[in-house]
VEXDREN-2710 file (C-alpha; in Angstrom, 1 decimal):
% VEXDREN-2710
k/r/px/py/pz
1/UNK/-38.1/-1.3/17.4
2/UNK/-38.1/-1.9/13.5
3/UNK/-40.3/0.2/11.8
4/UNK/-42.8/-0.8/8.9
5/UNK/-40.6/-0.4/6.0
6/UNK/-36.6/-1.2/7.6
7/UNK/-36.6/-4.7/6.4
8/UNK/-37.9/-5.5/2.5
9/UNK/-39.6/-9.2/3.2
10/UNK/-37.5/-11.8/1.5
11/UNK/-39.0/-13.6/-1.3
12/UNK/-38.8/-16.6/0.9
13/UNK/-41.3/-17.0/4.4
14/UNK/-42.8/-19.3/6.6
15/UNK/-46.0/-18.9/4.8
16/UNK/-44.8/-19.5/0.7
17/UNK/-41.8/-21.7/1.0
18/UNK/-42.7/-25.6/0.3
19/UNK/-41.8/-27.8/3.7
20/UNK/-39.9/-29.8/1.0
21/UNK/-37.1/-27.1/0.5
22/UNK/-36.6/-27.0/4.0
23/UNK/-35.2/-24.7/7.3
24/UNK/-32.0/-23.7/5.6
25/UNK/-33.7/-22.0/2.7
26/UNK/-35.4/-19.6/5.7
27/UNK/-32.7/-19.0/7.4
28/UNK/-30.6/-18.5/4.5
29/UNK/-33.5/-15.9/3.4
30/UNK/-33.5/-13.7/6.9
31/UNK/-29.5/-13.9/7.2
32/UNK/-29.4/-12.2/3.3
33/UNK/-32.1/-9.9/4.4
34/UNK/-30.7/-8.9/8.2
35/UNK/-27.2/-8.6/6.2
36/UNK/-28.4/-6.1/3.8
37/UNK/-30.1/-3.7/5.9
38/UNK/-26.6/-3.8/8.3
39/UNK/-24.7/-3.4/5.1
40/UNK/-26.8/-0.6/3.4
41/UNK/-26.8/0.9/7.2
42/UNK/-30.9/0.9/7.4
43/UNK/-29.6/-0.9/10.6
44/UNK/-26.6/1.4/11.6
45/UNK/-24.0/0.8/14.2
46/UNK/-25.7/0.7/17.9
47/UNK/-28.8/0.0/16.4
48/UNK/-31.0/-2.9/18.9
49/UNK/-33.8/-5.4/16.9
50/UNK/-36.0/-7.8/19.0
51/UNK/-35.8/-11.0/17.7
52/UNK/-39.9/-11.5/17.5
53/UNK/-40.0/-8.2/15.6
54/UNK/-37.4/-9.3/13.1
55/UNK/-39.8/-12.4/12.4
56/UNK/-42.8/-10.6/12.3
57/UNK/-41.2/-8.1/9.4
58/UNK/-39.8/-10.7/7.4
59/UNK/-43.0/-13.1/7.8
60/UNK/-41.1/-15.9/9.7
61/UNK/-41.4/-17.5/12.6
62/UNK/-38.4/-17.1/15.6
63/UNK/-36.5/-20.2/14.6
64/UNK/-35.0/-19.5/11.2
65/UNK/-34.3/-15.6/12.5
66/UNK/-32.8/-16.7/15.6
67/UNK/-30.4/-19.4/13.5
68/UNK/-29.7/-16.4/11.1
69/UNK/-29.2/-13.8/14.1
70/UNK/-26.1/-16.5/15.1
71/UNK/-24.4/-16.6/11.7
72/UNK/-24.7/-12.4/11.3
73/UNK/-22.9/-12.9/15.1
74/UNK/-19.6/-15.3/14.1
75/UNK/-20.0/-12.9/10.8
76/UNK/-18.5/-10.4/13.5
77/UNK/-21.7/-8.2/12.3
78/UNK/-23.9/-8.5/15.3
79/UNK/-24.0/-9.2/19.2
80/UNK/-26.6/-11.3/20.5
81/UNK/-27.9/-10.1/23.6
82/UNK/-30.1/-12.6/25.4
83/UNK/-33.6/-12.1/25.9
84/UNK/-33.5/-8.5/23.9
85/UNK/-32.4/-9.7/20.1
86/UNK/-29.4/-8.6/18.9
87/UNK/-27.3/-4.8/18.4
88/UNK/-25.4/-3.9/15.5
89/UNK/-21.7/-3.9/16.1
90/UNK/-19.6/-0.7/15.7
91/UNK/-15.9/-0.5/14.1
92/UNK/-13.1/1.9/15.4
93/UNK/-10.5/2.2/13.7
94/UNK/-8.3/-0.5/15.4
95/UNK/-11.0/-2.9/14.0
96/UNK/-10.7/-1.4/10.6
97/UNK/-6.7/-1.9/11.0
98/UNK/-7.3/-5.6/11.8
99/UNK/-9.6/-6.3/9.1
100/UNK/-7.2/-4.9/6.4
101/UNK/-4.5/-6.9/7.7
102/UNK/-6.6/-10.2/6.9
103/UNK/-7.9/-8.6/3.8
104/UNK/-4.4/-8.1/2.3
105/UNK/-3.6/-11.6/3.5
106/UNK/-6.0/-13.3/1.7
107/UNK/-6.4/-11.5/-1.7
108/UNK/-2.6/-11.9/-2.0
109/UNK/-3.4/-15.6/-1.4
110/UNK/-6.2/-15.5/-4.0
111/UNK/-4.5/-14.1/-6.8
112/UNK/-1.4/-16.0/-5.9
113/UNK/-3.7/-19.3/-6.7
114/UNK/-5.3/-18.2/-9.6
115/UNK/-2.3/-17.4/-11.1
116/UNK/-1.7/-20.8/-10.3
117/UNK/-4.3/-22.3/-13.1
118/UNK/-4.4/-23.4/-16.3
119/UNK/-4.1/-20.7/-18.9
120/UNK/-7.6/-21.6/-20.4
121/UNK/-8.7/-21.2/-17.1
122/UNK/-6.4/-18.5/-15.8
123/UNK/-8.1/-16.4/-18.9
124/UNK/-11.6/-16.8/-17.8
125/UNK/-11.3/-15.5/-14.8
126/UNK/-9.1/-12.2/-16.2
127/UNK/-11.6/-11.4/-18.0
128/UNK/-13.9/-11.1/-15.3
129/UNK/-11.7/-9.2/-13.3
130/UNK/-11.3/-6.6/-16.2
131/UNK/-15.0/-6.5/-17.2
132/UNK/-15.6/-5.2/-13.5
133/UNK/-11.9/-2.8/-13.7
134/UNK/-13.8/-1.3/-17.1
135/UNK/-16.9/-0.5/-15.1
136/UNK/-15.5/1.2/-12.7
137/UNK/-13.7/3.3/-15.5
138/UNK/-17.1/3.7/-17.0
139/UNK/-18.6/5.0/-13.4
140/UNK/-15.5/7.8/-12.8
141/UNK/-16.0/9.1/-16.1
142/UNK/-20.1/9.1/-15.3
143/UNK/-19.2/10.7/-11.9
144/UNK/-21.1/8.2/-10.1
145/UNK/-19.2/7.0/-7.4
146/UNK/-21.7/4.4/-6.1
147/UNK/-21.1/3.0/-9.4
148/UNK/-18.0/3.1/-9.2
149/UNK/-18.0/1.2/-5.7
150/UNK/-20.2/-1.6/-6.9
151/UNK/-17.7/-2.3/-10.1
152/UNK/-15.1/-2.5/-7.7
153/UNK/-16.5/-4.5/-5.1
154/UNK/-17.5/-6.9/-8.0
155/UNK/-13.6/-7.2/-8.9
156/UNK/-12.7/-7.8/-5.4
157/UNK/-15.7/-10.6/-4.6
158/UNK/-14.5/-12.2/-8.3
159/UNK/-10.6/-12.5/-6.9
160/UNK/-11.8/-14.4/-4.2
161/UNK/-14.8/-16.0/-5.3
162/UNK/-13.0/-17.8/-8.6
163/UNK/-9.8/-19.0/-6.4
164/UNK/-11.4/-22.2/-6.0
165/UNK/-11.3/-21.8/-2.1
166/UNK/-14.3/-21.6/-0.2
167/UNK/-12.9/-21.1/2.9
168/UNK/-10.6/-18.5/1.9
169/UNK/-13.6/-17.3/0.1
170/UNK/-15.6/-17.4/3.0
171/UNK/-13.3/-15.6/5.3
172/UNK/-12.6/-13.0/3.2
173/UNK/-16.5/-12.3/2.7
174/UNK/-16.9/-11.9/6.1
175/UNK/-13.9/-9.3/6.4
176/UNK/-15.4/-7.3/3.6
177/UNK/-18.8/-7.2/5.2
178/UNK/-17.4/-5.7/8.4
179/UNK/-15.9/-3.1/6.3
180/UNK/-18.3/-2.3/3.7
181/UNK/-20.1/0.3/5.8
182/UNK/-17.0/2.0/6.6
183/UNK/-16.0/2.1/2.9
184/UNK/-19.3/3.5/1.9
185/UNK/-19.5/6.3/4.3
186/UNK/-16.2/8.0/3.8
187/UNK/-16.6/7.3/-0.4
188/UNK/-17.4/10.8/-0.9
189/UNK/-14.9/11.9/1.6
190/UNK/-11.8/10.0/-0.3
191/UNK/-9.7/11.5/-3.1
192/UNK/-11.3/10.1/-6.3
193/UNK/-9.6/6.6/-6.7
194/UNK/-8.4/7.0/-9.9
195/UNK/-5.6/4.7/-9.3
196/UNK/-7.8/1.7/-8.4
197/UNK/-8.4/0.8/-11.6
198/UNK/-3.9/1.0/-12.4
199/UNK/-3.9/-1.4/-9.8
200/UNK/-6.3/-3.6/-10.3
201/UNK/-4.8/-4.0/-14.0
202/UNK/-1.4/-4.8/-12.6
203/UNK/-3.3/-7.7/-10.7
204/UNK/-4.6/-9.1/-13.9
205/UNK/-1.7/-8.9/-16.3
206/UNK/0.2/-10.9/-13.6
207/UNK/-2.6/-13.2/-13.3
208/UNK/-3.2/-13.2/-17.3
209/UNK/1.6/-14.2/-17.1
210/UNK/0.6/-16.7/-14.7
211/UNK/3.4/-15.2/-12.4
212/UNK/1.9/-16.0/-8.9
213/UNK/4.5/-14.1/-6.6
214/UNK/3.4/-10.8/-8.8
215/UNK/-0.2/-11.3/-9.0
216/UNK/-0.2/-11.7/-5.4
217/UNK/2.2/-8.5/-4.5
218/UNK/0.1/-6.6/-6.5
219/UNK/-3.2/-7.5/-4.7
220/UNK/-1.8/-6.8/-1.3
221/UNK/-0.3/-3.7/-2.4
222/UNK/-3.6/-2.1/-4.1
223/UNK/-5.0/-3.6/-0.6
224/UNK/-1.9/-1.4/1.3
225/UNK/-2.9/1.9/-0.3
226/UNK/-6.6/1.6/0.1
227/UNK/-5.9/1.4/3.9
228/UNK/-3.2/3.9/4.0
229/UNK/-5.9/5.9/2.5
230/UNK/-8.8/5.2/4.5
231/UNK/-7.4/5.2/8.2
232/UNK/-5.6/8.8/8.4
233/UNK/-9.0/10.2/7.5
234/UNK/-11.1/8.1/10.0
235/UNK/-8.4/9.4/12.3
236/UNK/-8.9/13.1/10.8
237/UNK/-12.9/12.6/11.0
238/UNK/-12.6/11.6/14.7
239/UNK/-15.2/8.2/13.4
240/UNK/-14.8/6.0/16.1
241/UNK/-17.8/3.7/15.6
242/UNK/-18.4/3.0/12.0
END
C-alpha cells in the first residue's frame, strides 16, 4: 500500500477545484502526480498501488485517478490490473533498445523541421537549445550531475517541444518517460558526458544554417552514442528490470 508521504497531493482535488474548471483539470492533476512519483522512482519498477488508496492520498475521488491510471497505461508506464489498481512496469534492456530506436527517429525528425523555419524563427528556438547546452556546461564544471541531467533533458524536451508537432511531440514524451528512470539510475555509473554538450552544439549550428539533413544527422547520432553507451553497461550490471 502507499504510505503517508509517497505521493505530494497536487495542488488541484476534489475538495478545492471549482466544478466550473471541470474533470480534465483532476485527472490532468493525478496523472502529473502518479507520473512523477514513477519518474523520481518513489514508485519503482514492480511496485502495486490500489486505485482507492491512490485517491485517498491525492484527495480525489476514484474517477479522475482511475482515467489518469489509463493514460499512465497507453504511456507504457503502468499495467492496470483489474480489481487491484495498477503495477509499475519494468524495462530490460530489449525495451530500452526499442525505445532508442523511436527516440533517434523522432529527434532526427524534430530538428530536421526546425531547421525547416524561418530564420527569425529558426533563431529563437537555438537559443533555447543553447541556453540549456550552457547549463549543462555550468553543472559538469559544478560537479553536479543531477544538474547536469536536468539541463539536458531541458534541451532534448525543447527539440521536440518547439518542432511545431504535437504528435511527434507527444510520442516522443512518452518514449523519454519510459526511459528516464533508467537514465537516472546508471548517471553516476556513466563516464562523465562531456561530449553531450559537442554534440548537442553540432545540432544547433545546423539548425542555426538551416541545413535540415545535418541538423537531423546530428540529433540521431548524439542519440546513437547515448545508447551505445548506456546498453553495454546495463548488460555489464546484469539490470534487467529498470
Amino acid at each position: 500500500m502507499i504510505k503517508a508521504n509517497d505521493i505530494l497531493r497536487p495542488q488541484t482535488t476534489d475538495q478545492d477545484q471549482p466544478e466550473a474548471e471541470g474533470k480534465a483539470g483532476r485527472v490532468m492533476a493525478a496523472y502529473q502526480a502518479l507520473r512523477d512519483a514513477i519518474r523520481s522512482n518513489v514508485f519503482p519498477p514492480g511496485y502495486q498501488a490500489a486505485e482507492n488508496e491512490i485517491a485517498r492520498q491525492l484527495g480525489m475521488s476514484r474517477t479522475p485517478v482511475h482515467e489518469a491510471m489509463a493514460r499512465l497505461q497507453e504511456d507504457g508506464l503502468v499495467r492496470i490490473l483489474p480489481k487491484k489498481g495498477i503495477i509499475i512496469r519494468a524495462l530490460s534492456p530489449a525495451d530500452i533498445e526499442e525505445i532508442y530506436e523511436v527516440i533517434i527517429a523522432l529527434e532526427g525528425a524534430a530538428a530536421a523541421r526546425i531547421a525547416g523555419f524561418l530564420e527569425s524563427e529558426r533563431r529563437v528556438v537555438a537559443e533555447a537549445l543553447r541556453q540549456s547546452t550552457d547549463d549543462m556546461d555550468k553543472a559538469l564544471k559544478a560537479n553536479d550531475l543531477k544538474a547536469w541531467a536536468l539541463a539536458d533533458e531541458v534541451f532534448h524536451e525543447t527539440l521536440v517541444g518547439r518542432s511545431g508537432n504535437k504528435r511527434l511531440t507527444r510520442m516522443a514524451g512518452t518514449v523519454a518517460d519510459q526511459l528516464h528512470r533508467a537514465r537516472m539510475f546508471t548517471l553516476n555509473l556513466r563516464p562523465i558526458p562531456s561530449a553531450s554538450s559537442t554534440e548537442h552544439r553540432a545540432i544547433v549550428r545546423a539548425i542555426e544554417a538551416g541545413d535540415a539533413e545535418t541538423a537531423s544527422n546530428a540529433a540521431r547520432l548524439h542519440r546513437q552514442h547515448a545508447r551505445d553507451q548506456l546498453l553495454p553497461l546495463i548488460e555489464r550490471l546484469n539490470l534487467r528490470n529498470l
